[in-house]
N, C-alpha and C positions, 0 to 999 in steps of 0.2 A: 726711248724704248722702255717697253716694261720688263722690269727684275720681278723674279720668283726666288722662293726661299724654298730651303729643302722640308720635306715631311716623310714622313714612315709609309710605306706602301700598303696597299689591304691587306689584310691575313689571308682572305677566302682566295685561291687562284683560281679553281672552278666554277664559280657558280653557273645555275644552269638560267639560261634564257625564260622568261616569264610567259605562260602561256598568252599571255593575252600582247603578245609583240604582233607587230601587224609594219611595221614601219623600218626596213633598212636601207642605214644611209651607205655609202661607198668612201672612202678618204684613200687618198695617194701621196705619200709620202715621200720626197725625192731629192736630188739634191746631189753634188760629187761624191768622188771614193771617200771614205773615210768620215766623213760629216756628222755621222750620227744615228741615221734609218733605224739600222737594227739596231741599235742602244734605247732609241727612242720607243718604237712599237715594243721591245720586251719591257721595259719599264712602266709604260701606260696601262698593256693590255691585260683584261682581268683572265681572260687564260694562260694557258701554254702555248706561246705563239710557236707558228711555225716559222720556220726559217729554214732556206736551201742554201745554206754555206759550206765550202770548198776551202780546204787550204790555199792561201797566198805562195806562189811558185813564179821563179825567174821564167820558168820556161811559158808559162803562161799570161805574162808582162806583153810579150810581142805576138799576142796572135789576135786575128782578127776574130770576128762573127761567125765565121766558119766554120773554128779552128784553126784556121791557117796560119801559117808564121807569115811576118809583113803588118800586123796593123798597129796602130800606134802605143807606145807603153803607159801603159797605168801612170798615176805622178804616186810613189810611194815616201815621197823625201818627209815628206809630211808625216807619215804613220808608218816609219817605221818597226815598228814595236806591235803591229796590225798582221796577226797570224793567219786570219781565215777573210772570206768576203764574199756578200750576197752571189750565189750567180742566177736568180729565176726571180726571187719573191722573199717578202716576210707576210705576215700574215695575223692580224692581231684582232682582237674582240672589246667595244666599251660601251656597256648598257648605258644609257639615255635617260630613260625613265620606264614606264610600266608599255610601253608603247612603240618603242624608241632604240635600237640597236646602231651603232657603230663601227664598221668595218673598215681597218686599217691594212693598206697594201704598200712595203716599202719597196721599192724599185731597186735594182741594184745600179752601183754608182759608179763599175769600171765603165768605161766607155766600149769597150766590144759588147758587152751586154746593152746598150742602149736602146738598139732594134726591138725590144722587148715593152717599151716603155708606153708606144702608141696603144697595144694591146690593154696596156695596166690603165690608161686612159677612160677606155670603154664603159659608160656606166659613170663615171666619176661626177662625183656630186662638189667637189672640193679637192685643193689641194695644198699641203703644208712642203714650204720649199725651205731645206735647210743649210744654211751656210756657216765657212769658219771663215773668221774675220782672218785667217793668215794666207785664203787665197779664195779670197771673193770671185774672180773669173770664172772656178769650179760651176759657179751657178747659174753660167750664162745659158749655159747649155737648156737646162731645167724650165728657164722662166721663157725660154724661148719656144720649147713646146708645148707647154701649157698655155701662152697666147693661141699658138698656131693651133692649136684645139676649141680654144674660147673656154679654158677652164679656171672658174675664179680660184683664189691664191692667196695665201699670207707666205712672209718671208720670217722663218724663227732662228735669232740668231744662237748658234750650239757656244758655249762658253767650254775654250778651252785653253782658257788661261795666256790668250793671244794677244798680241798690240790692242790697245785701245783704240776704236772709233766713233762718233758720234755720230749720229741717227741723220746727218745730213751726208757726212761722208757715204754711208754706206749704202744709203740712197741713191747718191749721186753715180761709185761705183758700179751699183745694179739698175741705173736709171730706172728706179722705181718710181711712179706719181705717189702723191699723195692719198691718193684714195684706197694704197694698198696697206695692209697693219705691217708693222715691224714691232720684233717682241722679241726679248731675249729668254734662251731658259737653259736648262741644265737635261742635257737628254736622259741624264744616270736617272735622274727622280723621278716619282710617280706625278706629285704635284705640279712639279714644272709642266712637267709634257703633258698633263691631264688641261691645265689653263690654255696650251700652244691650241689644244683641239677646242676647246670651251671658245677663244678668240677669233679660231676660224668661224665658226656656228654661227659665233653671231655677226662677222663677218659676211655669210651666206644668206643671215635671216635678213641684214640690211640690203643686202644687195635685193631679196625678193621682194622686201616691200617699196625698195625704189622703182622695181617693175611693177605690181599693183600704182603705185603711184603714178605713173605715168599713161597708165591702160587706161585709168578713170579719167585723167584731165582729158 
């Protein structure tokens, strides 16, 4: 896997889109409760991202899509110390170049919020799927609807100070092929997460030129 080193985030949080943008991309950002989303997209994004976060409540542990009480509890054993949680969206921005816009959508990671996720789909040009190595399962869910959409994919592992695994283990865990990137990073950092999106890109550029490539033969 690829390691990242921490760096100083930009000074500028606003800046304004360049007249001459003509080109956005869409990114979906997904992945279990607690993994990283919104750590991730406020770290990256050169604005003020948005975010629909809700205090974490027992009483809202056991209710489904509804609202209703009955549907299955959140896993909080893991993040306990985890005060609020997406319920809609995050929402982030990262210019490209003079041409080139970036649009980051993190998913929320309870599972009654999941029914939302097809929707965040829509449009998706990529997507960055994030796991903790202290419960890899989390992410079956994630990598199972972005097949079932046919939407390409890197897996970036969140560093949080968890068991050690090697790049085959974790593989194997998420029956992932070879053909998909695995990358570690650090959600806190600009840099890190700034590289997780640079890896998908060109992730996406190879995959189109493996379609050119095969249109022409």
């Amino acid at each position: 896997m690829t390691r990242f080193t921490r760096a100083v985030p930009p000074a500028q949080p606003h800046p304004s889109l360049p007249g001459t943008t003509v080109k956005a991309l869409k990114i979906v950002v997904v992945g279990g409760f607690g993994v990283g989303k919104t750590t991730m997209v406020r770290s990256v994004s050169e604005i003020r991202p948005l975010h629909t976060e809700e205090a974490v409540s027992r009483a809202g542990d056991t209710l489904d899509e509804t609202g209703r009480a009955g549907g299955a509890p959140d896993e909080t054993s893991r993040v306990h110390a985890k005060s609020s949680s997406t319920v809609a969206l995050d929402f982030g921005r990262i210019t490209l170049d003079e041409r080139g816009v970036l649009y980051l959508f993190g998913a929320p990671g309870q599972e009654r919020f999941w029914f939302l996720w097809d929707r965040l789909f829509a449009g998706t040009l990529g997507a960055v799927v994030l796991v903790d190595t202290r419960s890899l399962p989390d992410a079956w869910y994630a990598l199972d609807r972005l097949e079932h959409h046919g939407v390409p994919f890197i897996v970036a592992v969140n560093d949080f100070g968890g068991p050690l695994h090697s790049e085959e283990q974790i593989r194997d865990a998420l029956a992932l092929g070879p053909e998909v990137p695995l990358v570690e990073f650090d959600a806190r950092d600009h840099s890190s997460s700034k590289f997780v999106l640079i890896a998908l890109v060109e992730h996406l550029q190879a995959l189109s030129s493996g379609e050119e490539g095969r249109k022409e033969g």
